[in-house]
N, C-alpha and C positions, 0 to 999 in steps of 0.2 A: 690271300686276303691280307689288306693293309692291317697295322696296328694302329687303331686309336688311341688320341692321347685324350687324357686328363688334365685339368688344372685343381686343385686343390687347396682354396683358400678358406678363411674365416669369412660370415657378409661382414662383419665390423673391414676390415682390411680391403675388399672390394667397396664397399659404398663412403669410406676416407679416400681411398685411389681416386675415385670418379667425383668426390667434392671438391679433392685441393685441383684435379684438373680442370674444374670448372667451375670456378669461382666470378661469381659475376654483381660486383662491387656498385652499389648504390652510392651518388657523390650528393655531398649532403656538406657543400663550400659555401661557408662564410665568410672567411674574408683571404687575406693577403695567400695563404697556404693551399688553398684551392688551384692559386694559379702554378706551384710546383705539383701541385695532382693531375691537373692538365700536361704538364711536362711528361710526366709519367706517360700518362698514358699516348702520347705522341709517338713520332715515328723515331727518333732517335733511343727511346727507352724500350717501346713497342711492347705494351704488358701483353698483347694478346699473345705470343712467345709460348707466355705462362698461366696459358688459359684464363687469363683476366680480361675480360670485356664490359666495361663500363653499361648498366642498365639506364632508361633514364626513370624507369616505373617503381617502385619499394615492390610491387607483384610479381616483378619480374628478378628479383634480387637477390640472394643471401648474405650481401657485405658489405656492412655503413662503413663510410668514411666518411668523420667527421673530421673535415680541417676549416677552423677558424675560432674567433672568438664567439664564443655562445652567452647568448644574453635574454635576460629572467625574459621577454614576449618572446624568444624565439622557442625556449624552452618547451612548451607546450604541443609547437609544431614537429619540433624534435619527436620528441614521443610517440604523437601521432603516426607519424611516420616508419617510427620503427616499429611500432604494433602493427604496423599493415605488413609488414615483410613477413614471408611465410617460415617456419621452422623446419629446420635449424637456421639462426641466422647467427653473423658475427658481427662486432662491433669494432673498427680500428678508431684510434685518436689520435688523430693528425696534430701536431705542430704542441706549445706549450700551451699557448692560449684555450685550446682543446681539452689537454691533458689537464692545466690544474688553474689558469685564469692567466696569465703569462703578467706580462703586463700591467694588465687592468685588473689584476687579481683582487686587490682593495676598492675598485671601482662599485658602488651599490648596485649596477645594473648590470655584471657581467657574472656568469653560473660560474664557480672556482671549480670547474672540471665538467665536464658531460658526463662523468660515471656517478655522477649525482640523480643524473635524470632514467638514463640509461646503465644496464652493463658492458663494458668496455673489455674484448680481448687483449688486446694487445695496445700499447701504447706507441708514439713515433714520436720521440723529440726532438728539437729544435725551432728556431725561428728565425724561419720557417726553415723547416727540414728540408732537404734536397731529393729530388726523385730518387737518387737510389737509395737514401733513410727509408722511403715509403715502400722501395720495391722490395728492402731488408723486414721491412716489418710485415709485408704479404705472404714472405717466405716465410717468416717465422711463426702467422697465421696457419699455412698450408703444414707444417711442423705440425700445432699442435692441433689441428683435426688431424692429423694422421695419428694421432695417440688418443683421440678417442674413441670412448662407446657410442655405437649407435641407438643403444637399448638407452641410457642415462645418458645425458652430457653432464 
């Protein structure tokens, strides 16, 4: 008679294993930084590698990426849209303009960060950041679900 084997895990460590492998990023591009998110995900960076497959649905989603400048009428739509994304879901912030208003930071009509409206994971700076800023800050996404709980986030 053969021996069977066993594997012997925690669920928290099996169900972070099978989220950072499949993580599937909602693009949510406003302006100039969108177009290094498209680079990403192109055939020279090829997120799908690292199980990142671009959704085009918020239903179909667990990971906003917000790259561009976000501005107080888009604000609204923002939100919208992340409310509809099912949980757990995560938030990146692409480029500066994203992060804290870049720019147009002084501008009356631009939100001085999207984690104003929303919670933001992780951050990605520059401007505009480069595909592999964006493919650093996935990883370091896929990081920190692997160090959480499934019970509490």
């Amino acid at each position: 008679m053969q021996k069977k084997g066993f594997v012997v895990a925690s669920i928290d460590s099996l169900m972070n294993w099978a989220r950072t492998g499949s993580m599937w990023p909602m693009t949510f591009g406003l302006a100039c930084c969108a177009v290094e998110m498209m680079h990403a995900g192109a055939s020279r960076y090829d997120l799908d590698r690292f199980g990142i497959i671009f959704r085009p649905s918020p239903r179909q989603s667990d990971v906003m990426i917000v790259a561009g400048t976000l501005v107080n009428k888009m604000a609204p739509a923002l939100r919208k849209v992340y409310d509809q994304m099912p949980e757990p879901r995560w938030v990146v912030s692409m480029g500066s303009c994203a992060n804290g208003g870049g720019y147009y930071h002084y501008s009356y009509s631009v939100v001085r960060g999207c984690d104003r409206i929303i919670p933001v994971d992780v951050y990605v700076p520059g401007c505009p950041p480069t595909a592999e800023a964006l493919i650093y800050g996935l990883i370091q996404l896929q990081k920190k679900i692997r160090k959480t709980s499934t019970i509490a986030r």
